[in-house]
C-alpha positions, 0 to 999 in steps of 0.5 A: 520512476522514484515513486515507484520505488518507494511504494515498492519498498514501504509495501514490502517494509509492511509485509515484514513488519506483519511477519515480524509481528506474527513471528512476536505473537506466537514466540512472545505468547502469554508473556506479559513483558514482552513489547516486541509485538507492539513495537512492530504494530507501531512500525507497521502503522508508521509505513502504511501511512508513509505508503497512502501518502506515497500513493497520494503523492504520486497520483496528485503529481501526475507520476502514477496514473490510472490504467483501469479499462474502467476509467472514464478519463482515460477512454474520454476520446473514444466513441462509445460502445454500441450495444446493438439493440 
């Protein structure tokens, strides 16, 4: 349950930094001073990486798990659909 926490937290963490750095982009325009703007592309690299990494942890330790009707491991036990024909 903890993982999904911290997914939840670094993905919002990410979406504030986008913010952030849109907000620095049209407030900073041509100023050539201003690293605002770079700090917050840095920060956002820094918690999408931490939020792959969360994810890639969760799925190889067995807390997150595939729900997608799709997935064959998951429908492995049932019998296959029929089409009819």
């Amino acid at each position: 349950m903890a993982i999904k926490i911290i997914i939840v937290l670094l993905f919002i963490g990410v979406l504030l930094s986008l913010s952030s750095g849109l907000y620095f982009l049209l407030k900073d325009f041509g100023s050539k001073e201003s690293d605002r703007l770079r700090m917050a592309l840095g920060i956002r690299i820094v918690l999408a990486a931490a939020l792959l990494g969360a994810v890639y942890y969760g799925f190889t330790s067995g807390e997150l798990r595939s729900q997608a009707p799709w997935d064959k491991r998951l429908h492995s036990g049932q019998a296959p659909v029929q089409d009819g024909n």
